[in-house]
C-alpha positions as CSV (number, residue, x, y, z in Angstrom):
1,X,3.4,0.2,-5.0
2,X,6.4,-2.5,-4.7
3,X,5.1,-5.0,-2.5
4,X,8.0,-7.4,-1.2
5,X,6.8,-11.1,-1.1
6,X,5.2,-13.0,0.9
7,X,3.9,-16.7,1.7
8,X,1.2,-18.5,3.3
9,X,-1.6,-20.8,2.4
10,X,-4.9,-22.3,2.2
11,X,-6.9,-25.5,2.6
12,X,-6.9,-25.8,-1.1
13,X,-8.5,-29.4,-1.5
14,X,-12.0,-27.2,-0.5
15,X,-11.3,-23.7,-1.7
16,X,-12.9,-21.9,-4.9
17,X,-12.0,-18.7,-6.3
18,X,-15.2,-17.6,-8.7
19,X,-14.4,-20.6,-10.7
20,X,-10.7,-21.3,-10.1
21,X,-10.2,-24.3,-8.3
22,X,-6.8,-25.8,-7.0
23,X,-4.6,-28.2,-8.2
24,X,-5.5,-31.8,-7.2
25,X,-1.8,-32.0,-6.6
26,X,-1.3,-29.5,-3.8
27,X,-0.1,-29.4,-0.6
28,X,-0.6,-26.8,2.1
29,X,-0.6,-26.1,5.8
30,X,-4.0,-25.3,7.6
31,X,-5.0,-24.9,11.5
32,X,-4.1,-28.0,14.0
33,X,-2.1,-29.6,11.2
34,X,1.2,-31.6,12.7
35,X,4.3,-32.0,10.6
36,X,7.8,-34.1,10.6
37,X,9.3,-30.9,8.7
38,X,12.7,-30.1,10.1
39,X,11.0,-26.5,11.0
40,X,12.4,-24.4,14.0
41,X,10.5,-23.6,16.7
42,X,10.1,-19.8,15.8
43,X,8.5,-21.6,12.3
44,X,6.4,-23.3,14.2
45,X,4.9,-20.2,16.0
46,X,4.6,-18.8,12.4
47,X,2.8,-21.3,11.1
48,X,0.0,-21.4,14.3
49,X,-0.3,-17.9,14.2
50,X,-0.6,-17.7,9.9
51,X,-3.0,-21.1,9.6
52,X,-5.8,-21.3,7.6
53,X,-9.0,-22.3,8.1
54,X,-11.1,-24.4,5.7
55,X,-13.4,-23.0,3.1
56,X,-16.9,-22.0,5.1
57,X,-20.0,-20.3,3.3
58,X,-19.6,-16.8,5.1
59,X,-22.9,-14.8,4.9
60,X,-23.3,-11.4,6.4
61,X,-25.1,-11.4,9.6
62,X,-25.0,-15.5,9.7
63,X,-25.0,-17.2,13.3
64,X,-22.7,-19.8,11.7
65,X,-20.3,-17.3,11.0
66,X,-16.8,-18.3,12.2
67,X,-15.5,-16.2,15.3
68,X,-13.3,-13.8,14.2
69,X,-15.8,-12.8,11.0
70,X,-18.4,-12.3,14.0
71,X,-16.1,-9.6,15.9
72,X,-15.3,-7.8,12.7
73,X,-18.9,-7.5,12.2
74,X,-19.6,-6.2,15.5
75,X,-17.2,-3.4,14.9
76,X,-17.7,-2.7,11.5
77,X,-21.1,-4.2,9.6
78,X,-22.1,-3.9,6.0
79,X,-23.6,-0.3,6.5
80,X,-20.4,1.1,7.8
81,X,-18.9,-0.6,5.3
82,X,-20.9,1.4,2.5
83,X,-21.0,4.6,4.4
84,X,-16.7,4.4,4.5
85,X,-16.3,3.2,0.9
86,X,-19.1,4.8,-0.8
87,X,-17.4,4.7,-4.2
88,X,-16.3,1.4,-3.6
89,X,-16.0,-0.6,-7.3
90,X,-18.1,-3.6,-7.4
91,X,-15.6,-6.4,-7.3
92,X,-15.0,-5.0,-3.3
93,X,-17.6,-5.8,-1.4
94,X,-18.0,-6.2,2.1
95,X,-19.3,-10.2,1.5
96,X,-15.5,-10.2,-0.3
97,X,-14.0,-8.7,3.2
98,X,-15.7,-11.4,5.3
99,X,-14.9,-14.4,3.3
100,X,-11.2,-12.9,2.9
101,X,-11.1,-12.2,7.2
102,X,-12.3,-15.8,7.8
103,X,-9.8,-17.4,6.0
104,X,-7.1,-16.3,8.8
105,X,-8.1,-16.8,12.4
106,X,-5.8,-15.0,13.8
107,X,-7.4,-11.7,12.2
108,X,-10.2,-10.1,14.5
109,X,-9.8,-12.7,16.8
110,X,-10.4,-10.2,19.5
111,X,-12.0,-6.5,19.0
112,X,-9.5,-4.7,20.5
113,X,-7.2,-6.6,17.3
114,X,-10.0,-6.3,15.1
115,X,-10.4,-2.3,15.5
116,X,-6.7,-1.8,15.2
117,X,-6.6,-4.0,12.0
118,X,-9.1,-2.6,10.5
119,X,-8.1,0.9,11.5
120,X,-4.6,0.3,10.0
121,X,-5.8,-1.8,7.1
122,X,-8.2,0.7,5.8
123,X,-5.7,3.6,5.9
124,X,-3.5,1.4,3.5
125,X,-6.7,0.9,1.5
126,X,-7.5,4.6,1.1
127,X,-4.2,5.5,-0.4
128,X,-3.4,2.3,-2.3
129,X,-7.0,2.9,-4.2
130,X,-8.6,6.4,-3.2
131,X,-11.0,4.5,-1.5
132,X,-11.6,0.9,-3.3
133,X,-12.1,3.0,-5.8
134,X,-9.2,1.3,-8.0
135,X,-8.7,-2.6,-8.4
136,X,-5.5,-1.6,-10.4
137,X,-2.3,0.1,-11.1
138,X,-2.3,3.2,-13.4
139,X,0.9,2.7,-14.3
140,X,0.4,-0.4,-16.0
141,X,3.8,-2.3,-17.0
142,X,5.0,-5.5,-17.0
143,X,6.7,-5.9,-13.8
144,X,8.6,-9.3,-15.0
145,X,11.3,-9.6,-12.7
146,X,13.9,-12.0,-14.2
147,X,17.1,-10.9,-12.7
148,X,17.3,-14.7,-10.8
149,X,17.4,-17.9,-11.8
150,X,15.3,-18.7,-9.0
151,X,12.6,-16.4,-9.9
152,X,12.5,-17.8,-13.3
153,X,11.8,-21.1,-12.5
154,X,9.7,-20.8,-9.9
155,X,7.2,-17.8,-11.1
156,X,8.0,-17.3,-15.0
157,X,5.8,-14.3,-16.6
158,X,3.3,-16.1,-18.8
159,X,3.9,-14.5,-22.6
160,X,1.6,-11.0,-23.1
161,X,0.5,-10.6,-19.2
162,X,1.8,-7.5,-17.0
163,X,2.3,-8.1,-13.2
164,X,1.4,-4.4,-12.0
165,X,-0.8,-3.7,-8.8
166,X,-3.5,-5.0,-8.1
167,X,-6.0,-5.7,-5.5
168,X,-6.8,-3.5,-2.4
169,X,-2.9,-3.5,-1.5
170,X,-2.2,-3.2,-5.1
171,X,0.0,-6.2,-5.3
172,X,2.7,-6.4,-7.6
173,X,5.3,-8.4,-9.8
174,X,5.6,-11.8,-11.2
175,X,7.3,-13.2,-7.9
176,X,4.3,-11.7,-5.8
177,X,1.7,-13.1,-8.0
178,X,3.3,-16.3,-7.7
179,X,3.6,-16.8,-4.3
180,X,-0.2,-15.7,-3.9
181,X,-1.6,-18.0,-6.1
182,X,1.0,-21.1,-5.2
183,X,-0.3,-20.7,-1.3
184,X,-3.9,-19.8,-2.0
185,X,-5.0,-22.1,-5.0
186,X,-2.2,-24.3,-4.9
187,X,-0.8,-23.6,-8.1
188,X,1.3,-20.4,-9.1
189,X,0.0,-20.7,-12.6
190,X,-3.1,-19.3,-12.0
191,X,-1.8,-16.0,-10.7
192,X,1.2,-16.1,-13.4
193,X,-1.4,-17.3,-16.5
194,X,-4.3,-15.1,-15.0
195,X,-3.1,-11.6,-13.0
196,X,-6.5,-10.3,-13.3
197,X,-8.2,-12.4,-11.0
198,X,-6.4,-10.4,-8.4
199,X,-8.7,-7.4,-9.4
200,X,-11.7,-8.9,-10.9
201,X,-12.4,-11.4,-7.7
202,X,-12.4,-11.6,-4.1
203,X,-8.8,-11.9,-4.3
204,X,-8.5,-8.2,-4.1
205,X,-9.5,-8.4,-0.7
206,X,-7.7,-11.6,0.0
207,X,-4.4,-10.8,-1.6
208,X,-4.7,-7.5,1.3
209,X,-5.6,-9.5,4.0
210,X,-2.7,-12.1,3.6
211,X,-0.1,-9.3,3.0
212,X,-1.0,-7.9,6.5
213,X,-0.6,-10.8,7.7
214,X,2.6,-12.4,6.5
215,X,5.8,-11.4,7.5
216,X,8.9,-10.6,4.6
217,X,12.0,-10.9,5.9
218,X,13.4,-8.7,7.6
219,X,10.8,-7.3,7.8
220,X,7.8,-8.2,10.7
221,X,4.2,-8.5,9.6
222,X,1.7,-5.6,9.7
223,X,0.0,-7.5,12.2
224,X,2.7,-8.2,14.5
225,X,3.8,-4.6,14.9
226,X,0.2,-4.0,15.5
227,X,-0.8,-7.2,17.8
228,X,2.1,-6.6,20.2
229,X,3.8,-10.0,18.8
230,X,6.6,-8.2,17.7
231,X,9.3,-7.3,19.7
232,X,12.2,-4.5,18.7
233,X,15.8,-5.6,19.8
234,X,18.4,-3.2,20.4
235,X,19.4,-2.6,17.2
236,X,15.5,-2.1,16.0
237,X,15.1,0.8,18.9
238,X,18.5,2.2,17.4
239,X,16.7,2.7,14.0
240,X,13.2,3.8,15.7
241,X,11.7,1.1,14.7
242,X,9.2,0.3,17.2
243,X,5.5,-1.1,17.2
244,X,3.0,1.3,15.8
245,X,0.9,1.8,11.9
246,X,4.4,4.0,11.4
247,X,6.3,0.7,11.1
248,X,2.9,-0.8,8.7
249,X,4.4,2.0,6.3
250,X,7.5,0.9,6.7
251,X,6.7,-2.1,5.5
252,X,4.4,-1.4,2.6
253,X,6.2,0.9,0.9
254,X,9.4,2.6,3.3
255,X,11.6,2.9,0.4
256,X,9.2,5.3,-1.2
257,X,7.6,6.8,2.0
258,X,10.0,7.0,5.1
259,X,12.8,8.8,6.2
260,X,13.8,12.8,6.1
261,X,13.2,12.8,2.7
262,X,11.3,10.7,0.8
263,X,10.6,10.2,-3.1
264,X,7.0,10.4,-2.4
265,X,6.8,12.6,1.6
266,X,2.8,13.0,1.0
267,X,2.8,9.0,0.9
268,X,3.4,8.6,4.4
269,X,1.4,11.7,5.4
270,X,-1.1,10.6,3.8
271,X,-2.0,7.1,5.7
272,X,-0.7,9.0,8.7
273,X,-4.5,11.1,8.8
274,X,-6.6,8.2,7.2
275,X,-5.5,6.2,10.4
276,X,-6.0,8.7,12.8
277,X,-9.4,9.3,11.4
278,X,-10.4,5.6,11.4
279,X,-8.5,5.1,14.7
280,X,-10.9,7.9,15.9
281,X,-13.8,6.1,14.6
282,X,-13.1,3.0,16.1
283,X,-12.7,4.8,19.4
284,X,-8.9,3.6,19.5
285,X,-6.5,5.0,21.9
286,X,-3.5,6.0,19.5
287,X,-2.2,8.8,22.0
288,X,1.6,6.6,22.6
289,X,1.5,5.4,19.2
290,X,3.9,5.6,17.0
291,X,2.4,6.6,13.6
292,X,4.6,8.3,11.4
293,X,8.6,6.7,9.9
294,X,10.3,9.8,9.2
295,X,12.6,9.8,11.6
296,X,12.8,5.5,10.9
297,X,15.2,3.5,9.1
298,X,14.5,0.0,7.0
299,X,14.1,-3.0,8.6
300,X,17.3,-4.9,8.2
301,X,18.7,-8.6,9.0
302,X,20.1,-6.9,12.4
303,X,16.3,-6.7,13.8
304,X,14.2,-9.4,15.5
305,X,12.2,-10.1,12.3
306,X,14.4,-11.9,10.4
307,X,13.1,-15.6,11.1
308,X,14.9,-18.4,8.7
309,X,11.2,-18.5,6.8
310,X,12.7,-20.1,3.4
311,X,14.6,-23.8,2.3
312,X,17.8,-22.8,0.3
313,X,18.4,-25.9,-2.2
314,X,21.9,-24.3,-2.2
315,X,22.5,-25.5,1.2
316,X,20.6,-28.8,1.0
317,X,17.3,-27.3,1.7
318,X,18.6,-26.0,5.2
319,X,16.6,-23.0,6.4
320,X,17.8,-19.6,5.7
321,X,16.3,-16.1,5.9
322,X,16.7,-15.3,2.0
323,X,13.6,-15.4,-0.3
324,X,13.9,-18.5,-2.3
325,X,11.0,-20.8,-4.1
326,X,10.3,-22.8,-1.0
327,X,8.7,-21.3,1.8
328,X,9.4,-23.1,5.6
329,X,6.1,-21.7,6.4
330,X,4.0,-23.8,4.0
331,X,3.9,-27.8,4.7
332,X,5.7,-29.7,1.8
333,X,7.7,-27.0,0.7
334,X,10.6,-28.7,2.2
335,X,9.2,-31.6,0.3
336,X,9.5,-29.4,-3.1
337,X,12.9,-28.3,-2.0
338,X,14.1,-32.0,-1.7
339,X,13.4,-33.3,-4.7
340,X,14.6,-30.4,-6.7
341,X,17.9,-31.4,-5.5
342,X,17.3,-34.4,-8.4
């Protein structure tokens, strides 16, 4: 799978990845933090509804469990977790889920959320890895892009390492490892120098959880076409796009799965029963839903998700809706941008 990129942080001055700790020297956004960014107000919404709680020890069953870990485990606890995932690998583990969902509040924060997340989520799962059965790609190539000057500068492929999926979303390319690692650790080196760590570690789970959660110009975030955040303009309701796991396909993988006909039509068919089945397990109402993207075209820069999420260094660091290195969402970005500029 071709997953588009993404951006959003951690606390990283308290966070540990099995033995990979953050750069002294980063800066990153977390819950309740101000800033004197020149950041929009649409940003700023972003930002509140993507921030990042600090590093907790998260324990199955623990009363000092943050909130949102406490409603996923009310709707979903350890056993059910076996009993779905019973070939799971060992690297996936439903310890890795909890520590991955406490990390962004804004996941679970109520059940009615959490059992539509997981619902959706979970369908993704089952036919990115049959099952958590996979932490990577079979098709294993180097996935370098270099085709920007941008890209080579900001996320350059270390020398004998191949960016090909990984994870329980099976993330991919140089530019995607990049960003994860930048806005998790702190440092893009250690997804660029290390790609494994996204298989071997509880960023499998984390990598997932973040992708849901982050939205990628133009497209919306998995969560916001599931949360009722996101709302369809005119021109979004002309391409029948609308709220619904249909659009969650969309966005993982549309160019592969959606439309009349598709490179890969069982794709989309595919993640279309795994989520009626889990939304029929967690007792979810699905009945107006719309769950399928045939009949769907991409998301483009004439929808409603197509917030200026990026600083151009082109323009002076103004905000623009383009990928470039410098994300709006993450505090000092614009920082970054600036002094690029020499």
């Amino acid at each position: 799978m071709y997953l588009t990129s993404f951006a959003l942080c951690l606390l990283s001055t308290v966070c540990s990845i099995q033995g990979l700790m953050p750069s002294n020297s980063s800066r990153v956004t977390f819950c309740g933090e101000q800033t004197t960014e020149p950041i929009s107000q649409a940003v700023m919404d972003l930002r509140d509804k993507l921030c990042i709680a600090p590093d907790v020890n998260v324990k199955p069953g623990a009363d000092d469990n943050p909130p949102n870990v406490k409603v996923l485990e009310s709707v979903f606890s350890e056993s059910d977790f076996h009993a779905l995932f019973p070939a799971a690998v060992s690297s996936y583990t439903y310890l890795n889920l909890l520590r991955s969902v406490a990390k962004f509040p804004e996941v679970c924060k109520t059940e009615e959320i959490c059992t539509r997340t997981l619902a959706a989520m979970f369908a993704h799962f089952q036919q990115e890895t049959s099952g958590l059965q996979f932490t990577e790609q079979e098709d294993q190539d180097e996935y370098c892009a270099d085709w920007s000057d941008w890209l080579v500068e900001s996320y350059p492929c270390s020398p004998g390492e191949q960016y090909f999926g990984r994870g329980a979303f099976q993330l991919t390319w140089n530019y995607n490892y990049g960003f994860f690692s930048r806005f998790v650790l702190g440092d893009e080196k250690v997804g660029l120098e290390d790609p494994d760590s996204l298989a071997s570690t509880w960023l499998n789970f984390l990598s997932a959880v973040w992708y849901f959660v982050t939205p990628q110009p133009p497209n919306p975030s998995m969560l916001e076409v599931l949360d009722g955040s996101w709302t369809p303009n005119s021109n979004d309701l002309a391409a029948n796009r609308r709220p619904g796991f249909g659009a969650t396909i969309m966005i993982i993988n549309g160019e592969e799965e959606c439309g009349i006909n598709p490179p890969n039509l069982e794709g989309s068919r595919a993640r279309q029963r795994f989520y009626r089945e889990y939304a029929d397990r967690f007792h979810l109402d699905i009945s107006n839903e719309k769950v399928d993207c045939v009949d769907m075209q991409a998301f483009d820069e004439s929808g409603s998700g197509n917030p200026e999420i990026y600083w151009a260094p082109e323009m002076g660091c103004a905000a623009c809706s383009w990928q470039t290195g410098f994300s709006a969402l993450v505090q000092g970005d614009y920082q970054r941008c600036v002094a690029s500029l020499g």
